[in-house]
PQR file with spaces between the fields and no chain letter, atoms N, CA, C, O and H, PARSE charges and radii, in Angstrom:
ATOM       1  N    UNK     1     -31.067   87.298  -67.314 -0.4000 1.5000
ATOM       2  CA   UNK     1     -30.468   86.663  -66.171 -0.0000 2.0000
ATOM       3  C    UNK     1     -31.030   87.313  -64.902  0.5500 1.7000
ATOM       4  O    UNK     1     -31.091   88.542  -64.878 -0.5500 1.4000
ATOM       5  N    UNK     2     -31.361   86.749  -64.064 -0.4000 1.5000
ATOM       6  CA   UNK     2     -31.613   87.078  -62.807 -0.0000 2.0000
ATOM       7  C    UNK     2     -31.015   87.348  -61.866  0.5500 1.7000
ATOM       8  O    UNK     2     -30.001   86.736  -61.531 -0.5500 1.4000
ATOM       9  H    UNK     2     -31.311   85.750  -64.084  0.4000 1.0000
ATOM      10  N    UNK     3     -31.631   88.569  -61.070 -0.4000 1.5000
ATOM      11  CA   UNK     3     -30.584   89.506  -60.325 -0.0000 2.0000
ATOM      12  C    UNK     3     -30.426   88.884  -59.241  0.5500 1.7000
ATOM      13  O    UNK     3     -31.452   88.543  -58.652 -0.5500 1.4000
ATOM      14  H    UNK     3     -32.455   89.067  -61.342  0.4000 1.0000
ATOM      15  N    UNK     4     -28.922   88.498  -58.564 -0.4000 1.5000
ATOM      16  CA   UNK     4     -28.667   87.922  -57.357 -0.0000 2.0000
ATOM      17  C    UNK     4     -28.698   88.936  -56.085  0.5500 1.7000
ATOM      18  O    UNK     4     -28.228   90.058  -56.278 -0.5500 1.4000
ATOM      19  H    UNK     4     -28.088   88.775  -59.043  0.4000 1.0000
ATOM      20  N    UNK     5     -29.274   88.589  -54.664 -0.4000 1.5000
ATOM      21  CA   UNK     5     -29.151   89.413  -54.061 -0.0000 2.0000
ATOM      22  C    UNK     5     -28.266   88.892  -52.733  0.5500 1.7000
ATOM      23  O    UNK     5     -28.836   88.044  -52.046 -0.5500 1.4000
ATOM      24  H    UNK     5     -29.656   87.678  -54.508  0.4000 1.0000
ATOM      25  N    UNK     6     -26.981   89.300  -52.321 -0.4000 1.5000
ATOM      26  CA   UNK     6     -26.377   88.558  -51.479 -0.0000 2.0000
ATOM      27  C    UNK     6     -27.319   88.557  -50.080  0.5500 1.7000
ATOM      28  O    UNK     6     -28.086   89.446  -49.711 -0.5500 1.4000
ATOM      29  H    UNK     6     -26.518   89.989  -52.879  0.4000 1.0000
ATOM      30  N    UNK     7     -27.078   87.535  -49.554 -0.4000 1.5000
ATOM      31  CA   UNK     7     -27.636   87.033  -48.175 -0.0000 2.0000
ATOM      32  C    UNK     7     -29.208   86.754  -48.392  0.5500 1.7000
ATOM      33  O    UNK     7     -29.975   86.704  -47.431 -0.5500 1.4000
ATOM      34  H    UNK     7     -26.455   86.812  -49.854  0.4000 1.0000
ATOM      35  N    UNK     8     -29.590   86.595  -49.587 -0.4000 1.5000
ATOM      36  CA   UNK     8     -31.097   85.866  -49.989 -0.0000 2.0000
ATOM      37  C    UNK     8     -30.945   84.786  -49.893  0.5500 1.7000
ATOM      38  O    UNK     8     -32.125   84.453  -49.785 -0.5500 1.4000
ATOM      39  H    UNK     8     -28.967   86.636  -50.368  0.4000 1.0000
ATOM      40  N    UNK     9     -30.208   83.571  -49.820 -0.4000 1.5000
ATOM      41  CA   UNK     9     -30.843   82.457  -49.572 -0.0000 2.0000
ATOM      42  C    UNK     9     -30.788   81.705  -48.208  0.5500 1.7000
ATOM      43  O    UNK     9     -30.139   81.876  -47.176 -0.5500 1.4000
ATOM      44  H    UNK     9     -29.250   83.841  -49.908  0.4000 1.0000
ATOM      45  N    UNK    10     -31.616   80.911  -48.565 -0.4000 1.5000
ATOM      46  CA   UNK    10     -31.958   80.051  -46.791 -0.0000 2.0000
ATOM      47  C    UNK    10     -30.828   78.779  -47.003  0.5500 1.7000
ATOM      48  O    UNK    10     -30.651   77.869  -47.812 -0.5500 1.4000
ATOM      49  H    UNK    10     -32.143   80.772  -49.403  0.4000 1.0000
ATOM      50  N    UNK    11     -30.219   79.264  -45.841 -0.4000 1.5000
ATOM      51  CA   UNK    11     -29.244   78.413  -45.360 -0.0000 2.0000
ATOM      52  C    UNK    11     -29.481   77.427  -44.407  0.5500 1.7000
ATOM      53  O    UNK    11     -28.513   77.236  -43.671 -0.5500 1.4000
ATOM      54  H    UNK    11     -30.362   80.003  -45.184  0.4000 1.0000
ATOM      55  N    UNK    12     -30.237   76.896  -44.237 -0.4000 1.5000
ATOM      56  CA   UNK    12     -30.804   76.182  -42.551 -0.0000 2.0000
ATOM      57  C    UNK    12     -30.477   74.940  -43.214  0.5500 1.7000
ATOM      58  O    UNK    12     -29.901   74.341  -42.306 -0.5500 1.4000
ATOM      59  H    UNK    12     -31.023   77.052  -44.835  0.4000 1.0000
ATOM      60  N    UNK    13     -30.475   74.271  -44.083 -0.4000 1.5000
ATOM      61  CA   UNK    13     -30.166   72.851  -44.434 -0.0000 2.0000
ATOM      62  C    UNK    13     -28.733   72.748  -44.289  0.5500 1.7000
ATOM      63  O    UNK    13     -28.420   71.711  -43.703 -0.5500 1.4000
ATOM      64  H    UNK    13     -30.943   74.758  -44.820  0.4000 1.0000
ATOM      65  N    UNK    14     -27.762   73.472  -44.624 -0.4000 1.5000
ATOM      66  CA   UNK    14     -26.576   73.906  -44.614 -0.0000 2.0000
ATOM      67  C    UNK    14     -26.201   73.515  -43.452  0.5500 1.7000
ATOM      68  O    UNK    14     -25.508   72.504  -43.340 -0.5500 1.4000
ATOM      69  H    UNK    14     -28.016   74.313  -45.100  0.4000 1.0000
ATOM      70  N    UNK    15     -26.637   74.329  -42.259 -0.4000 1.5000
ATOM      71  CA   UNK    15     -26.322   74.367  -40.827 -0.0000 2.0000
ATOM      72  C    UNK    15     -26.720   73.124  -40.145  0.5500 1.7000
ATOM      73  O    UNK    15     -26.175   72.665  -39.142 -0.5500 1.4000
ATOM      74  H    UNK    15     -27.200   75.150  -42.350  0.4000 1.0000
ATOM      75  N    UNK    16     -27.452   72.757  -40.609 -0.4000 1.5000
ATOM      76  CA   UNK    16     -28.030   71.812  -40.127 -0.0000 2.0000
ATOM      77  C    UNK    16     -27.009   70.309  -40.662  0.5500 1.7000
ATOM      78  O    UNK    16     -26.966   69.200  -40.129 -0.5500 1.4000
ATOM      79  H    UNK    16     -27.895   73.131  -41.424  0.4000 1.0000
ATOM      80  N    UNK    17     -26.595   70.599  -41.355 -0.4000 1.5000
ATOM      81  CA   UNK    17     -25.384   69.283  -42.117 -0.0000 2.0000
ATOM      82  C    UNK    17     -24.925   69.598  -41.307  0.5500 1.7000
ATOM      83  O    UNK    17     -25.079   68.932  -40.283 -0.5500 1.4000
ATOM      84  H    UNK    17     -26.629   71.500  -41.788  0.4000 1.0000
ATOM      85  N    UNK    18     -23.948   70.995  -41.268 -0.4000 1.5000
ATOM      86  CA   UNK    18     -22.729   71.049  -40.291 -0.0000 2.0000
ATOM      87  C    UNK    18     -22.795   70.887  -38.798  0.5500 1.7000
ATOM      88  O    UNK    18     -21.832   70.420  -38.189 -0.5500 1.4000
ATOM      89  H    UNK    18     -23.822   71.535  -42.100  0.4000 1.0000
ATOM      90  N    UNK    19     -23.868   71.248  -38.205 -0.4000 1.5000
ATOM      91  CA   UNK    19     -24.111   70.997  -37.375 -0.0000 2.0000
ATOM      92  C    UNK    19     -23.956   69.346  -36.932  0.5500 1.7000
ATOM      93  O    UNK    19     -23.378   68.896  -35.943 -0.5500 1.4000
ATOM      94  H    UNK    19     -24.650   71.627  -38.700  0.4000 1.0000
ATOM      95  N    UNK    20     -24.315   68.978  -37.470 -0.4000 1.5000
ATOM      96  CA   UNK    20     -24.428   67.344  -37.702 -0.0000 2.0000
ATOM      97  C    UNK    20     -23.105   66.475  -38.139  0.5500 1.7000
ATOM      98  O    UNK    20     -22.814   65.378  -37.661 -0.5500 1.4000
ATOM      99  H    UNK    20     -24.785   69.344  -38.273  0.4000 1.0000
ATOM     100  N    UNK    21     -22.267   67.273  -39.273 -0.4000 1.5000
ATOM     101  CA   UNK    21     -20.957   67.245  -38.956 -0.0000 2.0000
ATOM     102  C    UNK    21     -19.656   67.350  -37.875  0.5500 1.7000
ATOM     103  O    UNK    21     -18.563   66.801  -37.741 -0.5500 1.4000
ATOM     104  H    UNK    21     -22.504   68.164  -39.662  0.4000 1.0000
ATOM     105  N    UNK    22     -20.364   68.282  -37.259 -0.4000 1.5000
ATOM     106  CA   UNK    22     -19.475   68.884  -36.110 -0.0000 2.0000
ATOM     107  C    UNK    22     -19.974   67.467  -35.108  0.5500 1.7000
ATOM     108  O    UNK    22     -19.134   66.686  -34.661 -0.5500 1.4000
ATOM     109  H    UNK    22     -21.253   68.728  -37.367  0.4000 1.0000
ATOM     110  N    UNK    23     -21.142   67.346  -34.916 -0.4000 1.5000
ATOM     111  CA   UNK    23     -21.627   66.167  -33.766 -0.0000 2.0000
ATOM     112  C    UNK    23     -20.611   65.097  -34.202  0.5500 1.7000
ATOM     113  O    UNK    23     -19.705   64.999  -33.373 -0.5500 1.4000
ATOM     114  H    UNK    23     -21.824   67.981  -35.280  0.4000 1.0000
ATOM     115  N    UNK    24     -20.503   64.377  -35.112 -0.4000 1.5000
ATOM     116  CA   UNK    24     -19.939   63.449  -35.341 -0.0000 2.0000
ATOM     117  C    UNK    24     -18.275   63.189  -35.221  0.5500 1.7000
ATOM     118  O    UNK    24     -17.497   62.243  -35.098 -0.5500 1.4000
ATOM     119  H    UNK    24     -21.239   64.457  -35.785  0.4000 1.0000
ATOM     120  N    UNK    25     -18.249   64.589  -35.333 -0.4000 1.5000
ATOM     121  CA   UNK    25     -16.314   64.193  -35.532 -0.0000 2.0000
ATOM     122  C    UNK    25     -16.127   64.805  -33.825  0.5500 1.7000
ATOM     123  O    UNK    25     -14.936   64.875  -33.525 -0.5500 1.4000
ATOM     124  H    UNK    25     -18.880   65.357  -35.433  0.4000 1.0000
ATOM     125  N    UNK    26     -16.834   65.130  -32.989 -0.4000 1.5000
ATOM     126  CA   UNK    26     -16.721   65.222  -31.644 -0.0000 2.0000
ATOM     127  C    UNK    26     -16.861   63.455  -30.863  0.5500 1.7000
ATOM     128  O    UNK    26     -16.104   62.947  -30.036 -0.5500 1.4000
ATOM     129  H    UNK    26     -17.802   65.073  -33.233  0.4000 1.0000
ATOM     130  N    UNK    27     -17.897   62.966  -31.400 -0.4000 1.5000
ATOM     131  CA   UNK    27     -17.989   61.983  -31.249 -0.0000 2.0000
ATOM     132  C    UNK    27     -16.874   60.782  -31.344  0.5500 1.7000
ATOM     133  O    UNK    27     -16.400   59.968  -30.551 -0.5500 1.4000
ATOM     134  H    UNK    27     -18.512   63.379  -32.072  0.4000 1.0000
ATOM     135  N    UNK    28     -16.706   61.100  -32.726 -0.4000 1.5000
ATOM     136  CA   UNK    28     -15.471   60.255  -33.167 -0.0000 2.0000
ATOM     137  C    UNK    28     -14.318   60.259  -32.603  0.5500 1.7000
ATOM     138  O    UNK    28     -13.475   59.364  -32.535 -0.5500 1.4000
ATOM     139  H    UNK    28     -17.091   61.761  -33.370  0.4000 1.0000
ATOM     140  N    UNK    29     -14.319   61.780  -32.020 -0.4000 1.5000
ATOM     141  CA   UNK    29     -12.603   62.147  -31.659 -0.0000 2.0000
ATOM     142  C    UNK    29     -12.981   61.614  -30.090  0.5500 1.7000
ATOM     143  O    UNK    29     -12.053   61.020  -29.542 -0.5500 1.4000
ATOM     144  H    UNK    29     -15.003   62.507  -32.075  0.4000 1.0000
ATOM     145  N    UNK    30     -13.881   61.716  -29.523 -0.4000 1.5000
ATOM     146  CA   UNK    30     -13.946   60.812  -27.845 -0.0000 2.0000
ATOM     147  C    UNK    30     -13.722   59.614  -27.903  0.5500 1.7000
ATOM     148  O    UNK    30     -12.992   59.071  -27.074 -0.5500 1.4000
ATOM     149  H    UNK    30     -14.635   62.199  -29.969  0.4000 1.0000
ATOM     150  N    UNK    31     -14.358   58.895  -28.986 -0.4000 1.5000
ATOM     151  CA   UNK    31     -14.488   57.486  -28.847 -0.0000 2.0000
ATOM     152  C    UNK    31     -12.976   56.702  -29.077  0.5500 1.7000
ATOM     153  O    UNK    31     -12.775   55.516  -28.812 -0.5500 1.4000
ATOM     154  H    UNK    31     -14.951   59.337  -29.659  0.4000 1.0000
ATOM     155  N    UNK    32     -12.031   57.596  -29.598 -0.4000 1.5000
ATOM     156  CA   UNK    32     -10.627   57.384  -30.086 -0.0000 2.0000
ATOM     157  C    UNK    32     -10.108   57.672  -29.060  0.5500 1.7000
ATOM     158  O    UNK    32      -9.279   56.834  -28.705 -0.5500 1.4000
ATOM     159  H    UNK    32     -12.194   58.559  -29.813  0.4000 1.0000
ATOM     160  N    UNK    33     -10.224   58.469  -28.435 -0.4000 1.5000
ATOM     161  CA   UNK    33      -9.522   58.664  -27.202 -0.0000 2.0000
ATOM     162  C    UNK    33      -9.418   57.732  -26.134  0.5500 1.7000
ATOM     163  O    UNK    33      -8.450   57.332  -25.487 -0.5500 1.4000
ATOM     164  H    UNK    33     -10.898   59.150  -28.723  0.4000 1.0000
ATOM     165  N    UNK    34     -10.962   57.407  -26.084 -0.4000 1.5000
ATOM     166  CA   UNK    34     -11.359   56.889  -24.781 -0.0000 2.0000
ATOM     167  C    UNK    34     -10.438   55.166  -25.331  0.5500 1.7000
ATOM     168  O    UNK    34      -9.648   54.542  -24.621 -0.5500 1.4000
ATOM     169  H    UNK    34     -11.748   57.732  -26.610  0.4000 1.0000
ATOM     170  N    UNK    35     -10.761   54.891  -26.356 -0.4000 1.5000
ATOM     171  CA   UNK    35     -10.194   53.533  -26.726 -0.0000 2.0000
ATOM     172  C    UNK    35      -8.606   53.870  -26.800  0.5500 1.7000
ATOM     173  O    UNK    35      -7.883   52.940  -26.443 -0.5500 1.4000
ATOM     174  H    UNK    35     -11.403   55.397  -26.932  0.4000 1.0000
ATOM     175  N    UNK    36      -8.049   54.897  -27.155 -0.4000 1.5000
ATOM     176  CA   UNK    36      -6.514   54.633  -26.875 -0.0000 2.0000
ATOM     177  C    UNK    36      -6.192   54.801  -25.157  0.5500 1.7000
ATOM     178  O    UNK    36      -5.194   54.221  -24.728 -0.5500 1.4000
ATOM     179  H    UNK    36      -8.636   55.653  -27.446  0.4000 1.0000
ATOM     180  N    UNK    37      -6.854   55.416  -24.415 -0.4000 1.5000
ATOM     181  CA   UNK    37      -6.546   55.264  -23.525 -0.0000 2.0000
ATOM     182  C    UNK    37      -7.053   53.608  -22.300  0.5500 1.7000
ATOM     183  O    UNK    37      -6.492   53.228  -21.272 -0.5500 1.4000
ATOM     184  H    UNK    37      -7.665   55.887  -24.763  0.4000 1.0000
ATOM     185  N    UNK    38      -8.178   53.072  -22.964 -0.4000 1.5000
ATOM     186  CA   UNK    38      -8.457   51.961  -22.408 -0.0000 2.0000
ATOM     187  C    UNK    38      -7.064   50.878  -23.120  0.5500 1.7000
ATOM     188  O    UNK    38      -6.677   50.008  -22.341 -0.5500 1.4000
ATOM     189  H    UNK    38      -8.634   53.381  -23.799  0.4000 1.0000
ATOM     190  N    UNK    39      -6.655   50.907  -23.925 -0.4000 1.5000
ATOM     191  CA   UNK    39      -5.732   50.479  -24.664 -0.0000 2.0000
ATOM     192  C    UNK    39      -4.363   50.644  -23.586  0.5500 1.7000
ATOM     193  O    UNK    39      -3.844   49.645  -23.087 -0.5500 1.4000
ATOM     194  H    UNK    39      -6.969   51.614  -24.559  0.4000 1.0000
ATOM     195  N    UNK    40      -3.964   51.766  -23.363 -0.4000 1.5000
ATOM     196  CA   UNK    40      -3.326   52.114  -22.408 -0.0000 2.0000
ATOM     197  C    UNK    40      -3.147   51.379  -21.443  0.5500 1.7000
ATOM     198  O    UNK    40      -2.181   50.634  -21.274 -0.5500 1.4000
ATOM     199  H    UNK    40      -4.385   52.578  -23.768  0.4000 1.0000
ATOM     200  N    UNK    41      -4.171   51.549  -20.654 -0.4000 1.5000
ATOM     201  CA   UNK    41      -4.604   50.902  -19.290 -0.0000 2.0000
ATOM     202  C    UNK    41      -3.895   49.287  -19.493  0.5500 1.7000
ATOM     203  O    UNK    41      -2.914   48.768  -18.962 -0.5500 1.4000
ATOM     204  H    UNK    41      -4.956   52.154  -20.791  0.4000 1.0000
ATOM     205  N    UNK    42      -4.853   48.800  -20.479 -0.4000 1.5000
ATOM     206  CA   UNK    42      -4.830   47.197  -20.596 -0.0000 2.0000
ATOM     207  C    UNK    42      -3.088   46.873  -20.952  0.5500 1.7000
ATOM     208  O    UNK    42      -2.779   45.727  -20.628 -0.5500 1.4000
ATOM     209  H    UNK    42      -5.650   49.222  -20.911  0.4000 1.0000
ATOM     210  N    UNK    43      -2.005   47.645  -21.520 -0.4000 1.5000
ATOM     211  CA   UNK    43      -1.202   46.868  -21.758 -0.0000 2.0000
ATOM     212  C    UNK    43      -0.201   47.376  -20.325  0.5500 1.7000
ATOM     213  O    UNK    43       0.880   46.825  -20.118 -0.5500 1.4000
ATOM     214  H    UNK    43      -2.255   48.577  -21.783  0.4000 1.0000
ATOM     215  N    UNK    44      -0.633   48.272  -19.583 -0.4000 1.5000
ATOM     216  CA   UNK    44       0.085   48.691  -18.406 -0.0000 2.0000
ATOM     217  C    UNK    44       0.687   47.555  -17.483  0.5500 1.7000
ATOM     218  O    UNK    44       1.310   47.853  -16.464 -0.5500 1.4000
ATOM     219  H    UNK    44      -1.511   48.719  -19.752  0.4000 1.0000
């Protein structure tokens, strides 16, 4: 069996999801906003 060595592997694909994760649910969470509050507006 082969010896593991902690913090040997490349993580950059990883970060790069999350990174990409994080973009999206920022995204998502504005675009909800901005529409409950245009929502707002319109039934005022």
């Amino acid at each position: 069996m082969a010896e593991h060595k902690h913090g040997s592997v490349d993580i950059k694909v990883q970060e790069k999801t999350f990174a990409g994760f994080i973009r999206m649910v920022t995204w998502g969470a504005g675009i909800s906003i901005g529409i409950l509050v245009f929502m707002a507006l319109v039934n005022a």
